[in-house]
C-alpha positions in Angstrom: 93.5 158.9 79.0 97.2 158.2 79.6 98.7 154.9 79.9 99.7 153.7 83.0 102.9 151.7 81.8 103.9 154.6 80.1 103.8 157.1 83.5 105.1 154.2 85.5 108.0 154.2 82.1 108.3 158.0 82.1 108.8 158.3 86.3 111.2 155.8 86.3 113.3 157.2 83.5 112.5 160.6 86.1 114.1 158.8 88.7 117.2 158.0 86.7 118.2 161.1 85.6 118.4 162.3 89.4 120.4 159.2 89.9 118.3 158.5 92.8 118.6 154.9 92.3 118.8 151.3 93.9 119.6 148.8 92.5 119.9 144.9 92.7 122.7 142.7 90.1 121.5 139.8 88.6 124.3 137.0 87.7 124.1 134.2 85.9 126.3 131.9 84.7 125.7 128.5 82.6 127.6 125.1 83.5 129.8 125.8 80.2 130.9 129.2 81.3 131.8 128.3 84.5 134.2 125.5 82.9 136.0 128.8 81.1 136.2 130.1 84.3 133.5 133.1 83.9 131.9 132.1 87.4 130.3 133.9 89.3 132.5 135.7 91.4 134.0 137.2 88.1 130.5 138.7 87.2 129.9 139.9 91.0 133.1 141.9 90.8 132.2 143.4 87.1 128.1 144.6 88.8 129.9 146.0 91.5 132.5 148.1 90.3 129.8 149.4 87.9 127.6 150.4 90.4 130.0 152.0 92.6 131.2 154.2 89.6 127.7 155.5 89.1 127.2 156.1 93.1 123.9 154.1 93.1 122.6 152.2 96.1 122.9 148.7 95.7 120.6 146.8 97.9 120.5 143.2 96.6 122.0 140.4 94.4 120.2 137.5 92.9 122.6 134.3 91.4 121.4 131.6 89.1 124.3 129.5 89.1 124.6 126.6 86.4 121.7 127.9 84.9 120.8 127.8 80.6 119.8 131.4 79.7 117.4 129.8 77.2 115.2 129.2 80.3 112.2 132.2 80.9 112.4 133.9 84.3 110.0 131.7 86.5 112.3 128.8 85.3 115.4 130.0 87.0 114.8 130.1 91.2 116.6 134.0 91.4 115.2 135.1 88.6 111.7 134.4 89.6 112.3 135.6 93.3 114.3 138.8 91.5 110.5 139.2 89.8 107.7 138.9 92.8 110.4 141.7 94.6 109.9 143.9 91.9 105.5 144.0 92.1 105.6 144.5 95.3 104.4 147.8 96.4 106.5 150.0 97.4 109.3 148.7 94.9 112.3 148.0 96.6 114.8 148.5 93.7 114.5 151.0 90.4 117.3 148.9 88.1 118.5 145.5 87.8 122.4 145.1 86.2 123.8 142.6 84.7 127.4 142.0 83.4 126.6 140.9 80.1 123.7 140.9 77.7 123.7 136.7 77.6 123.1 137.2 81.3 119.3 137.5 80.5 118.8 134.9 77.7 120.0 133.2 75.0 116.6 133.6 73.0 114.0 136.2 72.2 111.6 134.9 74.0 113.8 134.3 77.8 115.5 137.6 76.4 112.9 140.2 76.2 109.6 138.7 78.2 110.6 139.9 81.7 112.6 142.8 80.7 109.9 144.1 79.1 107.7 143.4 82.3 110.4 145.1 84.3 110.3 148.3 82.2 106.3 148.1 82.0 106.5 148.9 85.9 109.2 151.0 85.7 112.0 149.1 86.5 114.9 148.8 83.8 118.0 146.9 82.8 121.4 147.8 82.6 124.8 146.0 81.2 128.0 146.5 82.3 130.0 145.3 79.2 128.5 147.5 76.5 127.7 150.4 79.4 123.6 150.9 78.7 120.7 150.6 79.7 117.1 150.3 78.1 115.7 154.0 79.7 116.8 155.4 76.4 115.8 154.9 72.7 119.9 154.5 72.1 119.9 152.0 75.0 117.2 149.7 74.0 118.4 149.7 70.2 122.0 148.5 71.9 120.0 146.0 73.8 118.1 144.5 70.6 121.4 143.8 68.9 122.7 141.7 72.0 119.9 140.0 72.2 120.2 139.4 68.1 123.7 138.3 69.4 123.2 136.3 72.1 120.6 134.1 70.2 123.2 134.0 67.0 125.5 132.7 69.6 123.2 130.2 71.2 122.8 128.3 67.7 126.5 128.4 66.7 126.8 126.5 70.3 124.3 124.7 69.6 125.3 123.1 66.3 128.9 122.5 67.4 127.6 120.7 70.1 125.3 118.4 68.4 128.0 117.5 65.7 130.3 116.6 68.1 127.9 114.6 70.1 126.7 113.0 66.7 130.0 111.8 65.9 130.4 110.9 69.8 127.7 108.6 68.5 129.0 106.9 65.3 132.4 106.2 67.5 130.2 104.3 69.8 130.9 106.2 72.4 129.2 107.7 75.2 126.8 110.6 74.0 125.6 111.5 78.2 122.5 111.5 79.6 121.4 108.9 82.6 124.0 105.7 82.7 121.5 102.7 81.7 121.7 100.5 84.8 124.1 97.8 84.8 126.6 99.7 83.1 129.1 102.5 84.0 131.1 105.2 81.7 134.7 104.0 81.4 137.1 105.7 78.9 134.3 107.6 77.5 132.6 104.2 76.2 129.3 102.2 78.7 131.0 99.2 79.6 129.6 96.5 82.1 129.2 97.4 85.8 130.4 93.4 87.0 133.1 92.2 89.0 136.8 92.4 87.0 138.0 89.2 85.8 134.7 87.6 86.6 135.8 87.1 90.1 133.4 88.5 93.0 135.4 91.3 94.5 133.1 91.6 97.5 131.1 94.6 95.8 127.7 94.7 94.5 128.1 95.8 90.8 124.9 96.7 88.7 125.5 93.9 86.2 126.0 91.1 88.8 122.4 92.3 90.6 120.5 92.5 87.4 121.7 88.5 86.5 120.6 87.5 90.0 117.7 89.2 89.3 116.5 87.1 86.4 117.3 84.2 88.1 115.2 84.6 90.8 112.4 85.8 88.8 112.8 82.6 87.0 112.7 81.0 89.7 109.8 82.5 91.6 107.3 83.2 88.6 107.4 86.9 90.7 109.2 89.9 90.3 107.9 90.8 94.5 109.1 87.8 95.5 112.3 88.1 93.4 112.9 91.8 94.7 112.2 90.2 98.4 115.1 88.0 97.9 117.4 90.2 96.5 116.9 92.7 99.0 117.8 89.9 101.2 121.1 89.1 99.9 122.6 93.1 100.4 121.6 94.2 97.3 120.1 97.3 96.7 119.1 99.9 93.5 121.6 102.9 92.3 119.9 105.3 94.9 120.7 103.0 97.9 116.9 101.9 98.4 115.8 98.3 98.6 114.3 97.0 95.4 110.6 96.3 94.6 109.1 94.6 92.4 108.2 97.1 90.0 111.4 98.8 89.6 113.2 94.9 89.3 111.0 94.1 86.7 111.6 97.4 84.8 115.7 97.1 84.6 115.6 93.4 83.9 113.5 93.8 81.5 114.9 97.8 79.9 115.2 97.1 76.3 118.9 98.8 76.7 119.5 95.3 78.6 117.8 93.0 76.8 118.9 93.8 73.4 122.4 94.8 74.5 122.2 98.5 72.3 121.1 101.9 73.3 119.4 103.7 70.6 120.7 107.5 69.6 118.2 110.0 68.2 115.5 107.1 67.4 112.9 108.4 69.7 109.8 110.4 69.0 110.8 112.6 71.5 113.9 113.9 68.9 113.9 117.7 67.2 112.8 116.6 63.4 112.8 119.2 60.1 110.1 119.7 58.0 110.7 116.5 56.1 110.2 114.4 59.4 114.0 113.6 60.0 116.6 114.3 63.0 117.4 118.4 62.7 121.0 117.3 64.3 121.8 114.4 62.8 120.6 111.1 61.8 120.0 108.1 64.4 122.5 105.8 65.7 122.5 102.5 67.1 125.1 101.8 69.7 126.3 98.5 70.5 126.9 97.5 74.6 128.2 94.8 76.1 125.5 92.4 76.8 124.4 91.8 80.6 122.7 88.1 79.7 123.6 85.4 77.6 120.9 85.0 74.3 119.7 81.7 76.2 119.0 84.1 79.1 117.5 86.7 77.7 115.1 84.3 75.9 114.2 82.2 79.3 113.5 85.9 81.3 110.9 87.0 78.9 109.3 83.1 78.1 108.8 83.8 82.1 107.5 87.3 82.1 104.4 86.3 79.6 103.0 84.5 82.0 103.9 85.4 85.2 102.3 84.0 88.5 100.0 86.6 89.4 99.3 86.6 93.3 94.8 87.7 93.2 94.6 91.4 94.7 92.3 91.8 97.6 89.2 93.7 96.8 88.8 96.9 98.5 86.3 96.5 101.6 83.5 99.4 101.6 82.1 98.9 105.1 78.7 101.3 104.4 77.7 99.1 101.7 73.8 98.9 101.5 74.2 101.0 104.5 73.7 104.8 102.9 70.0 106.1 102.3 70.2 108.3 99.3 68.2 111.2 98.9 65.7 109.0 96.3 65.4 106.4 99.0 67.4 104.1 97.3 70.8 102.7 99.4 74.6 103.3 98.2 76.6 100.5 97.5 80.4 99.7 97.4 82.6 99.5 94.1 82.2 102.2 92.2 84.8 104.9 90.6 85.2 108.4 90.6 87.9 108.5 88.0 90.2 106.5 90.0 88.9 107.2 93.4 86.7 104.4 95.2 83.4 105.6 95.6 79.9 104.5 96.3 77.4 104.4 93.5 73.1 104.8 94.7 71.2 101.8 93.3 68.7 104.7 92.1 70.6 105.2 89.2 70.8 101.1 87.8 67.3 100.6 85.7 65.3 98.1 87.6 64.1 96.7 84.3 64.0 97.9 80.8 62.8 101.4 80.7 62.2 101.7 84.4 62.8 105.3 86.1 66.8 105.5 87.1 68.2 108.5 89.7 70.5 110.9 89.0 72.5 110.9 92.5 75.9 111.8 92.5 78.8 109.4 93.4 80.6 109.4 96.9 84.2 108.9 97.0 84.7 106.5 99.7 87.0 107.8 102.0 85.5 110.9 102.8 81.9 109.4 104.0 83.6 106.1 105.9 86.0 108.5 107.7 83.0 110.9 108.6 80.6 108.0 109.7 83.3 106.1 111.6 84.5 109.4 113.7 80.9 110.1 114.7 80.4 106.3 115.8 83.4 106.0 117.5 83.5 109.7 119.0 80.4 108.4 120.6 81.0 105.4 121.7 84.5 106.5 123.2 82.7 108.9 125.3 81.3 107.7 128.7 79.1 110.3 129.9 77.3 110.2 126.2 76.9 106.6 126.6 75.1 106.8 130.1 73.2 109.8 129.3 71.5 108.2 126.0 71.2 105.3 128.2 69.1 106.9 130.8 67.3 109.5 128.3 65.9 106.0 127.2 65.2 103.9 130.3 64.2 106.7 132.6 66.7 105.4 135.0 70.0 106.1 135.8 72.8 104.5 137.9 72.6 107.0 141.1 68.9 106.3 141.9 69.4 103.3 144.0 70.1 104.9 147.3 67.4 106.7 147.0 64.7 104.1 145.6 65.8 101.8 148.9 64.7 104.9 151.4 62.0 105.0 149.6 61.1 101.4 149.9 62.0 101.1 153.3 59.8 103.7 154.5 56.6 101.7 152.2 57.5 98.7 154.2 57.0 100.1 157.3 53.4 101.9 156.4 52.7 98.3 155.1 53.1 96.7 158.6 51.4 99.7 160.0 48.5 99.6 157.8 48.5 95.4 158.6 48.5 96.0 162.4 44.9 98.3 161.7 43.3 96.1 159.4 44.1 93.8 162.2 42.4 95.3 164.8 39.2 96.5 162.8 38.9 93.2 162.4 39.0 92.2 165.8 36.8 95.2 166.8 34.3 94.3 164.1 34.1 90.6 165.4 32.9 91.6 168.9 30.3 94.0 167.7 29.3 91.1 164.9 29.2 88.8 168.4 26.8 90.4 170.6 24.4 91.2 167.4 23.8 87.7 167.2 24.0 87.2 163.3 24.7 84.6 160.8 27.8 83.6 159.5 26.9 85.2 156.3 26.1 88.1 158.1 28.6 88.5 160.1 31.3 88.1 157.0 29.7 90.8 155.1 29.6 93.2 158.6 33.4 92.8 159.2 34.3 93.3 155.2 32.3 96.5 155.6 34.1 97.3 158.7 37.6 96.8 157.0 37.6 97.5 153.7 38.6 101.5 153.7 41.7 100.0 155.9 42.2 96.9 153.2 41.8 99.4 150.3 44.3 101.7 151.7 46.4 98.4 152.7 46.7 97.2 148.9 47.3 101.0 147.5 50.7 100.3 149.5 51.2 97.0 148.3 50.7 97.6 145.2 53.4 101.1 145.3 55.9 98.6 147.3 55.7 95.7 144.0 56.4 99.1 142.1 59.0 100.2 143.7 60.5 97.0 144.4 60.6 96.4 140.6 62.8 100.4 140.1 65.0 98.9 142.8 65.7 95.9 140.5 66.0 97.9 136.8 68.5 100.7 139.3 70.6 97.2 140.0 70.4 96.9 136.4 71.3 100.7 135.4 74.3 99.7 137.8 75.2 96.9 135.7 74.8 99.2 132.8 76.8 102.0 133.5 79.9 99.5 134.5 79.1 97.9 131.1 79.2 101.7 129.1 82.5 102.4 131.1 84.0 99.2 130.3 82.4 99.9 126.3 83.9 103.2 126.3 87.5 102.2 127.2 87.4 99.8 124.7 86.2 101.9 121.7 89.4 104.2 122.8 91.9 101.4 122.9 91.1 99.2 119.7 88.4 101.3 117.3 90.7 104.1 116.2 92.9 102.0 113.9 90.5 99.4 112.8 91.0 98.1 109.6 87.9 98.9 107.2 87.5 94.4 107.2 86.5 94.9 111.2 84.8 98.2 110.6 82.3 96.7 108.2 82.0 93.9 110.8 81.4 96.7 113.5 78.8 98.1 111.9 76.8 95.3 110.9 76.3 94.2 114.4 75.4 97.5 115.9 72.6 98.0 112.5 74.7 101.3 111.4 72.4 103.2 109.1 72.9 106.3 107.5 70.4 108.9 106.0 72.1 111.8 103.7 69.9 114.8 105.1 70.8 116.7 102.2 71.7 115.9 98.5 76.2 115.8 98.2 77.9 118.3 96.3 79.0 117.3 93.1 82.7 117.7 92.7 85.1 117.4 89.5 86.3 113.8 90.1 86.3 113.7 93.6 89.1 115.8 94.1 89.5 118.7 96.7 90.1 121.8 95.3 93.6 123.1 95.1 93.2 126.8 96.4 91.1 126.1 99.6 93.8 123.8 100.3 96.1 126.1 99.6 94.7 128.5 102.2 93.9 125.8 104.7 97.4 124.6 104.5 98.8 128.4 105.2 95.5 128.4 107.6 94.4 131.7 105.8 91.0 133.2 105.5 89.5 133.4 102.2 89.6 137.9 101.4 86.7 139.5 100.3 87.4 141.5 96.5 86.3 145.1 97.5 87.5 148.3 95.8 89.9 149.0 98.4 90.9 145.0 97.5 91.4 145.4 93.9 93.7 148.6 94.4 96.0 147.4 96.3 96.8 144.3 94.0 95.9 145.7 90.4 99.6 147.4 89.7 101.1 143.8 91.1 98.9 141.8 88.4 100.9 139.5 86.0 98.6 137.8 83.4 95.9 139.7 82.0 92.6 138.2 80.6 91.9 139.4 77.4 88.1 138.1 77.3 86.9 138.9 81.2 87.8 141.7 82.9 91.1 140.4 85.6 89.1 142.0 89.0 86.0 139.2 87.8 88.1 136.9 87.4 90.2 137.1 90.8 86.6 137.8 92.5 85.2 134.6 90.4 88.4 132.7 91.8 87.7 133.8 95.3 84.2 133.1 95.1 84.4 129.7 94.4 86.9 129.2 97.5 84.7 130.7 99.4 81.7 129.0 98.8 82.9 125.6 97.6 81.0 125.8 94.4 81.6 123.9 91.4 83.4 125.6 88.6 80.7 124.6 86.0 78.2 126.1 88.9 79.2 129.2 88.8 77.5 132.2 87.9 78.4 133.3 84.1 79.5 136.9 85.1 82.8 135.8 86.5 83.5 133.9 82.4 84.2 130.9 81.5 85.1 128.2 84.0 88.5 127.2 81.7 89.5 131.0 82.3 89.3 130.6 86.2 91.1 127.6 86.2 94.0 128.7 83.5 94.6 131.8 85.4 94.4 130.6 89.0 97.4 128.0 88.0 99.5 131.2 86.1 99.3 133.2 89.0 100.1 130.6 91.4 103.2 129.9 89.2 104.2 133.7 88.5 104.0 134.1 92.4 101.5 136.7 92.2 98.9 134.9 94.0 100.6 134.8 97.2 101.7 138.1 96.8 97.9 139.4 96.1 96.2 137.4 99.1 99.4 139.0 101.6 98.3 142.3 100.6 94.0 141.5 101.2 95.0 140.6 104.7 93.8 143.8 105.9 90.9 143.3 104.1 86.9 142.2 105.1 87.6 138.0 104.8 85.5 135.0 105.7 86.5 131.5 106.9 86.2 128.4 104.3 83.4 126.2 104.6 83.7 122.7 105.7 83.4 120.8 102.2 84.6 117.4 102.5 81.3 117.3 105.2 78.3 115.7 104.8 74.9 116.4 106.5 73.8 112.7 107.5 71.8 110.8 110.0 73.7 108.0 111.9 71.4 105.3 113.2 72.8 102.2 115.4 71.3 99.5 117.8 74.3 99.4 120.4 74.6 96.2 122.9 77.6 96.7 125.0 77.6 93.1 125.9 78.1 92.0 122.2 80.5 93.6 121.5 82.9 93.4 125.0 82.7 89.8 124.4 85.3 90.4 121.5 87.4 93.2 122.8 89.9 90.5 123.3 89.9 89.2 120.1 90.1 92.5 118.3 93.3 93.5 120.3 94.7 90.6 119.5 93.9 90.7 116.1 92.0 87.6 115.3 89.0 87.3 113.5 86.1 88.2 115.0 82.4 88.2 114.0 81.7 91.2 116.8 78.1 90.3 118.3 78.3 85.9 118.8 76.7 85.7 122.2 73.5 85.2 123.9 74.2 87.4 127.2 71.9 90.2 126.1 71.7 93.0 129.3 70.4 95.7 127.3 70.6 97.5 123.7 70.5 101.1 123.3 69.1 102.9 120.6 71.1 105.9 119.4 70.5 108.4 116.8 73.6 110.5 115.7 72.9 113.3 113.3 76.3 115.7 112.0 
């Protein structure tokens, strides 16, 4: 079977010889070259003319100006850009020229690794000072040789440099680099950044701000207060922001300042040989001018061993004891998940020595107190909810009244009716009782018989009327109510958006908040989001589905290969676990090893092919990402709208407030929110 590369190397070199070309110019030049003068225009005029000689089409140009050519291509900003062109399908250039061979690199490795790539899908290079390019055997051996040469050329550059920076060094001189603060470059030596002749000139010199500095620290026992100050006086740091007290702390107490010397190849950081010394030459230590007197310097840091150290607040978790956990054990505040605050389920702490423990994930903080609080105060914002929940419970809602009083009246009129009969059956019954000449006994018993179907029928009413006079009185009340939700509803819009996690706590205390986890929480890695669906949330992209069609379309544009897992599972394994949200160390074993997914998601990210693969699936089957950072969870709360209007005021007003102090109890209402 033939190898692709070498028919995508063979049509190309096709292509040339018909000279149906078009072509893009690369130029670069380095900040040394442009001193000489080679800029960039100089190189643009060299591509061009070359181009124009051969009759080829030239279509683009890509610049990387002031950039080092020992830098690969997804270093330099052109270069890179220069490379996603050049996968994408169809190609929209067949040669890239550049003016000299130094133009791609300075070493083997920035040299040769995307010209190689170019020519592997069957785009080449050509230079303009030596008149090749590599679609020949006699042009790529032309090519090795500059490259040979351009790297030859790097290290004679290289080592004049560093010998004249060394003895830049030894003269006490200024070697570049970033200026340490307090000092500027005057003559080509660091001298003080301070007023001339020790008189204040009006400016605000480096030197003058770092004495003031120690001063106040001094002073104040605290670099934030001491930064407060200062900022207060007009001073401010290099960049023009005010200082904090961080960044005070770290330039009045910078070694270079302290000890008055800046150090000159002494760090670990320094190119070494094989015997473990400088390869460029041996360290220096350069004296400065000091900034602080030695009685100065030994007062600053007596005062920064023991600094005043103001107590950090603890970080309030307001669902503390709050959170059922799937064991039936409740979550509690003040756990980590690397550094993210999380709660921890009491399950997993042994109750005594050798007593059962749970194995329930971590939940990082923010997530579950941001979902909990938006249901709660979603609710609670919402009128009609309110009402609704209120008369689902009560059986009684606020526009019954007007009908209940019809009602009523129309019972109190049968009552009087039925009165005025039991009345006169009574009367009727005492004549007849009269002229049968009975006893009082008898005659009591003869007129209860006569009545009581009328009496009965009497205290059927009655009793309906006591009824319906009590509805009338709990609709007064649903009136009352509904005023009450309106009023409750308002207030959760005006002041429970922005509450501070202090009042939220609070909040939820008095309305009993409890919440049941309905199903066990994903485990994450750390806590973190993962950084491809947020990728394609932030572009607002649907997550493709890897189908044949899928993998043709991106497979020539493919920049890393896999050497252990074939590149399609990979990209499917990748797109999977998007998809689905699943762990990497959950994932099914035919798509590798999860390291593999992870290395090769970030390299094609960084190479650009990523973007460029997922724009091609667009017109592919895709499916929307799931909703991860979600919970399934039962919110239980006891709401009594009187409570908590009592302390609308004071949470407006931001005073402290205990959200439930009264004894004006209406109502409470139940609620059970489940998301």
């Amino acid at each position: 079977m033939q190898n692709p590369d070498a028919t995508a190397v063979v049509a190309a070199r096709l292509r040339l010889d018909r000279r149906a070309l078009r072509v893009v110019d690369y130029l670069r030049v380095s900040t040394e070259e442009q001193a000489k003068g080679y800029g960039i225009a100089y190189s643009g005029k060299k591509t061009g003319a070359y181009i124009g000689q051969r009759g080829w089409e030239h279509v683009g140009t890509f610049v990387d100006e002031g950039v080092s050519g020992a830098l690969e291509a997804y270093e330099r900003p052109a270069l890179r850009r220069l490379m996603e062109d050049a996968r994408k399908a169809p190609r929209p250039f067949d040669i890239v020229v550049v003016n000299e061979g130094r133009a791609i690199g300075h070493t083997g490795r920035a040299f040769w690794k995307w010209v190689w790539e170019l020519q592997e899908i069957g785009v080449f290079v050509a230079v303009v000072k030596r008149d090749y390019d590599n679609s020949t055997p006699e042009g790529e051996s032309k090519m090795r040789k500059d490259a040979d040469y351009a790297e030859d050329e790097r290290d004679i550059i290289r080592e004049r440099t560093q010998g004249g920076i060394q003895e830049k060094a030894e003269a006490g001189g200024y070697v570049g680099g970033k200026v340490p603060y307090g000092y500027r470059v005057v003559g080509g030596r660091l001298v003080l950044d301070e007023c001339p002749d020790s008189r204040d000139c009006g400016a605000k010199h480096e030197a003058c701000a770092l004495r003031r500095g120690q001063s106040l620290f001094v002073a104040l026992r605290d670099w934030g207060k001491a930064a407060v100050a200062l900022n207060g006086e007009g001073s401010a740091k290099r960049d023009g922001r005010p200082w904090a007290g961080h960044s005070l702390r770290q330039q009045v107490l910078s070694p270079i300042v302290l000890e008055a010397r800046q150090a000159f190849r002494g760090s670990n950081g320094v190119k070494r040989d094989h015997d473990g010394r400088p390869a460029n030459g041996d360290p220096v230590v350069i004296p400065l001018p000091p900034v602080f007197t030695p009685a100065e310097v030994a007062e600053v840091r007596a005062a920064s061993r023991h600094p005043v150290r103001t107590p950090q607040k603890a970080r309030v978790y307001p669902l503390t004891g709050r959170i059922v956990s799937p064991c039936g054990k409740r979550y509690i505040g003040g756990g980590t998940i690397g550094r993210v605050p999380a709660y921890r389920c009491q399950g997993r702490s042994e109750a005594y020595v050798g007593a059962p423990t749970c194995s329930c994930p971590y939940l990082a903080a923010d997530p579950v107190e941001e979902q909990t609080w938006r249901q709660v105060r979603t609710f609670l914002s919402d009128a009609e909810r309110l009402k609704a929940a209120a008369g689902d419970r009560t059986g009684m809602r606020a526009g019954q009244r007007e009908g209940l009083e019809e009602r009523r009246t129309e019972l109190d009129r049968q009552v009087r009716n039925q009165r005025r009969a039991v009345a006169i059956a009574i009367g009727v019954a005492a004549k007849d009782v009269a002229a049968r000449d009975l006893s009082l006994a008898e005659s009591e018993k003869a007129v209860e018989r006569a009545i009581a179907p009328l009496q009965a029928e009497l205290d059927v009413l009655l009793a309906s009327r006591s009824k319906m006079t009590a509805q009338l009185a709990e609709a007064g009340t649903a009136q009352v109510r509904s005023a009450q939700l309106i009023e409750l509803a308002a207030m959760a819009r005006r002041t429970l958006h922005h509450l501070p996690l202090e009042e939220q706590k609070k909040f939820l205390a008095a309305v009993d908040a409890k919440v049941t986890l309905l199903k066990p929480p994903r485990r994450g890695r750390k806590g973190q989001p993962c950084a491809l669906a947020a990728w394609f949330v932030e572009r607002q992209l649907p997550v493709p589905l890897l189908t044949d069609e899928g993998w043709a379309r991106i497979e020539p544009m493919i920049t890393h290969k896999p050497r252990s897992v074939s590149p399609r599972l990979v990209m499917a394994g990748i797109l999977y676990k998007v998809r689905t949200g699943t762990p990497r160390s959950d994932l099914p074993a035919l798509f590798g090893e999860p390291a593999t997914l992870r290395t090769y998601s970030a390299r094609w990210r960084q190479s650009g092919f990523w973007a460029n693969a997922i724009q091609d699936l667009a017109a592919v089957e895709s499916t929307a990402l799931p909703a991860l950072s979600e919970l399934t969870m039962r919110i239980e709360c006891i709401f009594e709208p009187q409570h908590l209007l009592n302390n609308r005021q004071s949470v407006s007003t931001g005073t402290e407030t205990s959200w439930g102090d009264t004894t004006a109890k209406v109502f409470n209402l139940p609620v059970i929110l489940e998301c």
